[in-house]
C-alpha positions as CSV (number, residue, x, y, z in Angstrom):
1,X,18.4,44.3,7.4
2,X,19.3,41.2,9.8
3,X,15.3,40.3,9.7
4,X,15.2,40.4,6.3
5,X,17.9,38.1,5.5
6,X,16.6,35.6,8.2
7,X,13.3,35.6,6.4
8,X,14.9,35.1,3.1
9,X,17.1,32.1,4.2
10,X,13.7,30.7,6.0
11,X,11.9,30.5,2.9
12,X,14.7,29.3,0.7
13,X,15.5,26.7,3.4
14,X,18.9,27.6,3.7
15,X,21.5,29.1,6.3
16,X,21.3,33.5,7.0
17,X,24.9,32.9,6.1
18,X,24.6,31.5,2.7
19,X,21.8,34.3,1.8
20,X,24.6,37.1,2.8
21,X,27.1,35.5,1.2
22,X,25.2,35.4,-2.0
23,X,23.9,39.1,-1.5
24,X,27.9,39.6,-1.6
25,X,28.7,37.9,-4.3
26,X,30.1,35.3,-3.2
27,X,31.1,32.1,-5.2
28,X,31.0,28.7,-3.8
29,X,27.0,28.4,-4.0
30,X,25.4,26.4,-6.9
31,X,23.2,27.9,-9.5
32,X,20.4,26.3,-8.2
33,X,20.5,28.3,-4.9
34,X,21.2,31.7,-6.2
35,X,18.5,31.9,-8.6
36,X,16.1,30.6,-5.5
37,X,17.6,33.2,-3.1
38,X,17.4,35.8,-6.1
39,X,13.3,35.1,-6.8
40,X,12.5,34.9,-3.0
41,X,14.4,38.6,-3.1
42,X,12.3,39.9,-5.7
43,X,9.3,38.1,-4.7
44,X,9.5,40.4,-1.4
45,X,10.1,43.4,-3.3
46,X,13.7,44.1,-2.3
47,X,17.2,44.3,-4.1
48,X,20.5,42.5,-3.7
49,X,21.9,45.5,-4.2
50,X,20.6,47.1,-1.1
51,X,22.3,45.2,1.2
52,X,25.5,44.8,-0.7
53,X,28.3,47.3,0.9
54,X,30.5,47.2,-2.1
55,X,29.2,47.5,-5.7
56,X,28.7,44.0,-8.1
57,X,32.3,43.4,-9.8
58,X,32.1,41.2,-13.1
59,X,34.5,40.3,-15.2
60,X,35.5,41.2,-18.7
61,X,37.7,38.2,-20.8
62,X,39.7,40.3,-23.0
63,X,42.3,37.7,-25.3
64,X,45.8,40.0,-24.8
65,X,48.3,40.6,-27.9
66,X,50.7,43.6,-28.2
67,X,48.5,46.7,-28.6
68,X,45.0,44.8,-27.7
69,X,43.1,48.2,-26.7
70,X,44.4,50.2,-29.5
71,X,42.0,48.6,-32.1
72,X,38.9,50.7,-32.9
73,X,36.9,47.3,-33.0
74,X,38.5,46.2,-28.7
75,X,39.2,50.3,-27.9
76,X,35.2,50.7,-28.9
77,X,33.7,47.8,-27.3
78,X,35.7,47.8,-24.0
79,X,35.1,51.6,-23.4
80,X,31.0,50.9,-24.1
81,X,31.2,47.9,-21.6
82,X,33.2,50.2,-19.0
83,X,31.0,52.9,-19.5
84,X,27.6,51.1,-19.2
85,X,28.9,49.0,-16.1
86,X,30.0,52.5,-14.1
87,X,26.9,53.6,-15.2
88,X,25.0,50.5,-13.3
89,X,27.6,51.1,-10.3
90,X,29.4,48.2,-10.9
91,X,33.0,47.7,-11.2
92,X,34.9,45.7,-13.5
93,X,38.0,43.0,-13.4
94,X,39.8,42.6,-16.8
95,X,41.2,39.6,-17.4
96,X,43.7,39.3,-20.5
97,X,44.1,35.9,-21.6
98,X,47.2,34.6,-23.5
99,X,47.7,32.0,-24.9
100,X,50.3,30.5,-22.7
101,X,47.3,31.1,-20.0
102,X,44.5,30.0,-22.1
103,X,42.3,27.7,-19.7
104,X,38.9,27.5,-18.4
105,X,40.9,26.5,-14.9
106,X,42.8,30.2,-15.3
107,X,39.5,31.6,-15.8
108,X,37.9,30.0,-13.2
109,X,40.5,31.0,-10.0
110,X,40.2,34.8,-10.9
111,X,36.2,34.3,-10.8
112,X,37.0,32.8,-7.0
113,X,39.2,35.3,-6.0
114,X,38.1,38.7,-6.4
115,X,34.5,36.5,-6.4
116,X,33.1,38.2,-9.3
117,X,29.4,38.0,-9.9
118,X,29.0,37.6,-14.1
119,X,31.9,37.8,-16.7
120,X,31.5,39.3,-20.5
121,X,33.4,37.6,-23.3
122,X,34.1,39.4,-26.1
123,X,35.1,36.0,-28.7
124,X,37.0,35.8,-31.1
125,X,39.6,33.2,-33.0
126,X,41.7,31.2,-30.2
127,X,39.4,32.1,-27.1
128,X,36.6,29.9,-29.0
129,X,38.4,27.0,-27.3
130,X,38.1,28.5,-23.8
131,X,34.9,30.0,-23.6
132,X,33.1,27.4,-24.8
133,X,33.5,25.7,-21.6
134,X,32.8,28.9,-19.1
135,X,28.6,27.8,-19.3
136,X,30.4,24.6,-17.0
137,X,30.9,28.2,-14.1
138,X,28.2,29.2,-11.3
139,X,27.7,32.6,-12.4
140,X,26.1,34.3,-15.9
141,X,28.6,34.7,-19.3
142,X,27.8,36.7,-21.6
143,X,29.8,36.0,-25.2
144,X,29.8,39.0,-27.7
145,X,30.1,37.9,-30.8
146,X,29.8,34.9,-33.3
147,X,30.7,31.9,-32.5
148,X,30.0,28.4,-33.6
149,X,29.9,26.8,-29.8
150,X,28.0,29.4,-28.3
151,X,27.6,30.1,-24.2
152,X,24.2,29.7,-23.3
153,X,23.6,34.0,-23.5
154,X,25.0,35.4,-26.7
155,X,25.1,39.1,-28.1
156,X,26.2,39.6,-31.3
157,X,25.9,41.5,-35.0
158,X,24.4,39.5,-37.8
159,X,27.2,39.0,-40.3
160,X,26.1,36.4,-42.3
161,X,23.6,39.3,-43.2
162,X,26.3,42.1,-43.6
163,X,27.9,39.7,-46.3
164,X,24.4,39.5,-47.7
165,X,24.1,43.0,-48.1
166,X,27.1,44.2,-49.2
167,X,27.1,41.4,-52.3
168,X,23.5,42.5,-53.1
169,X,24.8,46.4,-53.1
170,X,27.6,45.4,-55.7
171,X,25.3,43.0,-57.5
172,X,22.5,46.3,-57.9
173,X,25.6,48.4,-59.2
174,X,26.3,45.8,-62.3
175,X,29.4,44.3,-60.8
176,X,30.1,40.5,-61.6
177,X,33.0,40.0,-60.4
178,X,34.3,40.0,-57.2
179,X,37.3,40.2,-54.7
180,X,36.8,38.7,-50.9
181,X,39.6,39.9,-48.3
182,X,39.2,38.6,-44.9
183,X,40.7,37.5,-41.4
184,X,41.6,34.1,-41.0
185,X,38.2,32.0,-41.5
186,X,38.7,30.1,-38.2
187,X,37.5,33.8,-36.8
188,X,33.4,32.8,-37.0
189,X,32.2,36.3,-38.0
190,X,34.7,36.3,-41.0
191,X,33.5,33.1,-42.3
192,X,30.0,34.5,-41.7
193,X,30.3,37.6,-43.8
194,X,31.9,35.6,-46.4
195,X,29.3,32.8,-46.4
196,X,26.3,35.7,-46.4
197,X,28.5,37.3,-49.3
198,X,28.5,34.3,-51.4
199,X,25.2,32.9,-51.2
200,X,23.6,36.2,-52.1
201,X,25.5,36.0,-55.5
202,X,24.8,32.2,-55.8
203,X,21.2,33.5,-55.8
204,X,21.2,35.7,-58.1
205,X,23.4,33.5,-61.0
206,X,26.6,34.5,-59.8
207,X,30.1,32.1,-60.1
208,X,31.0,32.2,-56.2
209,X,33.9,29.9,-57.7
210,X,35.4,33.1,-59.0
211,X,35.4,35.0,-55.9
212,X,39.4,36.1,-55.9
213,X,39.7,35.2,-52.2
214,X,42.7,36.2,-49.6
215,X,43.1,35.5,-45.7
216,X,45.0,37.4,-43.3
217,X,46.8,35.9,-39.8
218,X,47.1,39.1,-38.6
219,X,46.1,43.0,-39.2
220,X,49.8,44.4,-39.5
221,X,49.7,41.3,-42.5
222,X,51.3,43.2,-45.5
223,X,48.9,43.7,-48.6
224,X,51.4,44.1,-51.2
225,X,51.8,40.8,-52.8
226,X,47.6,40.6,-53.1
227,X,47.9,43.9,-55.2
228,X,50.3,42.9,-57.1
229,X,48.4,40.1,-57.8
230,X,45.4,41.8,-58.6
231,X,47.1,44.2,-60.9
232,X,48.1,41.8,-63.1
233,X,45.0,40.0,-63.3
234,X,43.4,39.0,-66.7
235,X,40.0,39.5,-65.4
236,X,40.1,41.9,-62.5
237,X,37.3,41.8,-59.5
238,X,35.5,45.1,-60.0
239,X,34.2,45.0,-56.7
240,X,36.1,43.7,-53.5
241,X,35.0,43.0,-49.9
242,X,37.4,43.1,-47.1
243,X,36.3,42.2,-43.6
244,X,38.6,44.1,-41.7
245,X,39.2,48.1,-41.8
246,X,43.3,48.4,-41.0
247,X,43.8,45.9,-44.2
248,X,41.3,47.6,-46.0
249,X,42.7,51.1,-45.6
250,X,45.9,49.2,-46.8
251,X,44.6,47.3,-49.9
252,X,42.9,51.1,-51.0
253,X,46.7,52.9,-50.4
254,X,48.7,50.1,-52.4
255,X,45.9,49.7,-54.8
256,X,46.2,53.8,-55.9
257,X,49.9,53.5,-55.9
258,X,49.7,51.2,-58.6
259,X,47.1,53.4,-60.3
260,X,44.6,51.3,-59.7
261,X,41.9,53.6,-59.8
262,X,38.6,53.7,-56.7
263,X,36.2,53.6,-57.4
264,X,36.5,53.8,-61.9
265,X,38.3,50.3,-61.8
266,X,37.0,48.5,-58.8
267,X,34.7,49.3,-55.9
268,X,35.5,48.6,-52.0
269,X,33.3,48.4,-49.2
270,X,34.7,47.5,-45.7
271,X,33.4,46.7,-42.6
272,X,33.3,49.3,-39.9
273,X,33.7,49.3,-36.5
274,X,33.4,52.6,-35.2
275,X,33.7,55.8,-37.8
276,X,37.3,54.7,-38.6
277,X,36.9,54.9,-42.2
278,X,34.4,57.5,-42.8
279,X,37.4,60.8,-42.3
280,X,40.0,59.6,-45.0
281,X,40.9,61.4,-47.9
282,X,38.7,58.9,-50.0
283,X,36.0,58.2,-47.3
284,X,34.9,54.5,-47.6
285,X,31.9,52.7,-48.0
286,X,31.2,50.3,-45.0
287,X,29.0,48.0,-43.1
288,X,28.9,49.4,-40.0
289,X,29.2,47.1,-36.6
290,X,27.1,48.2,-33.8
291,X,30.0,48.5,-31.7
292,X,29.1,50.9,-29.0
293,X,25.4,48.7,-28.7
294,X,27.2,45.3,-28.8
295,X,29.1,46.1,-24.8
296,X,25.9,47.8,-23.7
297,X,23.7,45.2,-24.4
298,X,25.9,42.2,-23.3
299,X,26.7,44.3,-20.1
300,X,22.8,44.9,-19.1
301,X,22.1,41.5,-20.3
302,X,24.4,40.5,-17.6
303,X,22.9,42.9,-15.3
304,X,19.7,41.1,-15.9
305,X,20.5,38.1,-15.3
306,X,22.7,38.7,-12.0
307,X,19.2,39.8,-11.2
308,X,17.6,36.8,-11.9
309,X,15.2,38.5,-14.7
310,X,14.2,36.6,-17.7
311,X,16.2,37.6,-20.9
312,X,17.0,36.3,-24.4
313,X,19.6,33.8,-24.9
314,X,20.6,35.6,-28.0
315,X,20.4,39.1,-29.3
316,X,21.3,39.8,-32.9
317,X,22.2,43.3,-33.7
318,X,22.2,44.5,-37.0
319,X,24.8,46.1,-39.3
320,X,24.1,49.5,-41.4
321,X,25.4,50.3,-44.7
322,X,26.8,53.6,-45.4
323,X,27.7,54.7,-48.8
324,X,30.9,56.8,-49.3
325,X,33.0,57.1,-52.1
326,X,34.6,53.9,-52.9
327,X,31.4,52.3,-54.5
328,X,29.7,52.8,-57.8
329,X,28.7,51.2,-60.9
330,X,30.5,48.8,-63.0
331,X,33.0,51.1,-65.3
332,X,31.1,54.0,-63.4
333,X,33.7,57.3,-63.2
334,X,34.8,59.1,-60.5
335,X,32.5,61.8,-59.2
């Protein structure tokens, strides 16, 4: 093993020490001289791992709020990622960020102490303003997600087309006017789904204008008041989008207790993260997030590139609508 790594540091011009150290996983070397080390590696037909006596540990940037795991969307995800990574015999170091300790120099001192080789960022809202500086680290991110200042290797699901799609599904069933329920819009892959949604019925003659439209800070947000509302519109939406399942399992109970009837009156579809929605007494039509795919990709993405293989900047998974019982025509009856 000593010969080797003397005849890797000869050809990369650099010390046996800084070869082992990078075999380790060490930080403190630049970019520059890990990918040399990591092609003169493979270019002799040997693996880092080999002469590694503990197993890779990457990190995973989780942003931390009361009950951050319980989520189907973050329980999902993180269970995939842990999975696939155990599976590669590596080992993981989660870091939850607050936002009292949101800060690219936060980051940056766990990546130096427990020298971790890669990190995985799932993104979302407020962590846009942190990992958008991580590609400035020595080691490969991954970002899941959308995201409008994207690290240089992305995964994510394409939901500019899962607004697409669901607005052409209500548009082929008659409906003409519409409801829009979402996250707040600073969250990229709401705006997305709601920017797909309304360009598809701007194509096909519809009043986007008219899109009855509410944003949520949060998913324990009540949905009362929007009911309400609704119920005591002139000219109801007859077929609403929401973007997130807990509000749209709310917005269906609230909507039935005021008799509101799904799908007779008005139609839902909502997006999916993981089978969440398909058990209820009224199963729900949804576009379904690849979840499960979204943490396995971005974690042997990561692999790949710890590797020092070629891989795609950015992967776009796709969404898949199911239809349950929420949907039908315009004025259609319930089967």
């Amino acid at each position: 093993m000593a010969a080797k790594i003397r005849e890797v540091a000869k050809r990369a011009g650099v010390s046996t020490a800084t070869v082992s150290r990078i075999l380790n996983g060490k930080s403190g070397h630049s970019s520059a001289t890990v990918r040399s080390v990591g092609r003169i590696i493979e270019d002799m037909g040997f693996s880092a791992s080999h002469y590694s006596n503990t197993p890779g540990c990457v990190g995973i940037v989780m942003l931390s709020c009361q009950d951050f795991l319980i989520g189907s969307y973050t329980a999902t995800l993180f269970s995939s990622i842990m999975e696939t990574l155990t599976a590669e015999g590596m080992i993981a170091q989660i870091i939850p960020v607050t936002p009292g300790r949101l800060s690219f120099q936060y980051i940056r001192e766990i990546v130096e102490a427990y020298s971790l080789k890669g990190l995985i960022v799932p993104e979302f809202d407020q962590l846009y303003e942190v990992s958008k500086h991580l590609n400035r680290l020595e080691i490969p991110v991954i970002s899941i997600g959308d995201t409008d200042q994207p690290l240089k290797h992305t995964v994510c699901s394409d939901s500019y087309q899962a607004g697409r799609d669901t607005a052409s599904y209500f548009w082929s069933l008659g409906h003409r006017h519409f409801g829009f329920l979402s996250m707040r819009q600073t969250d990229a892959c709401h705006r997305l789904r709601l920017e797909g949604f309304s360009s598809l019925i701007a194509e096909m003659g519809g009043d986007t204008a008219s899109i009855w439209r509410k944003e949520y800070n949060s998913e324990d947000d009540s949905v009362s008041a929007a009911v309400a509302e609704m119920a005591n519109m002139g000219q109801r939406p007859t077929a609403v989008f929401v973007t997130n399942s807990r509000i749209a399992l709310k917005f269906m109970v609230e909507l039935r207790k005021t008799g509101i009837q799904i799908p007779a009156e008005v139609s839902l579809i909502s997006v999916e993260e993981h089978g969440e929605l398909e058990t209820l007494e009224l199963p729900m039509t949804a576009v379904c997030q690849p979840t499960r795919l979204l943490g396995e990709t971005a974690v042997r993405t990561l692999i790949s590139l710890i590797r020092n293989r070629q891989t795609p900047e950015k992967q776009v998974l796709n969404f898949n609508l199911v239809v349950r019982n929420t949907s039908a025509p315009v004025n259609g009856k319930v089967a």
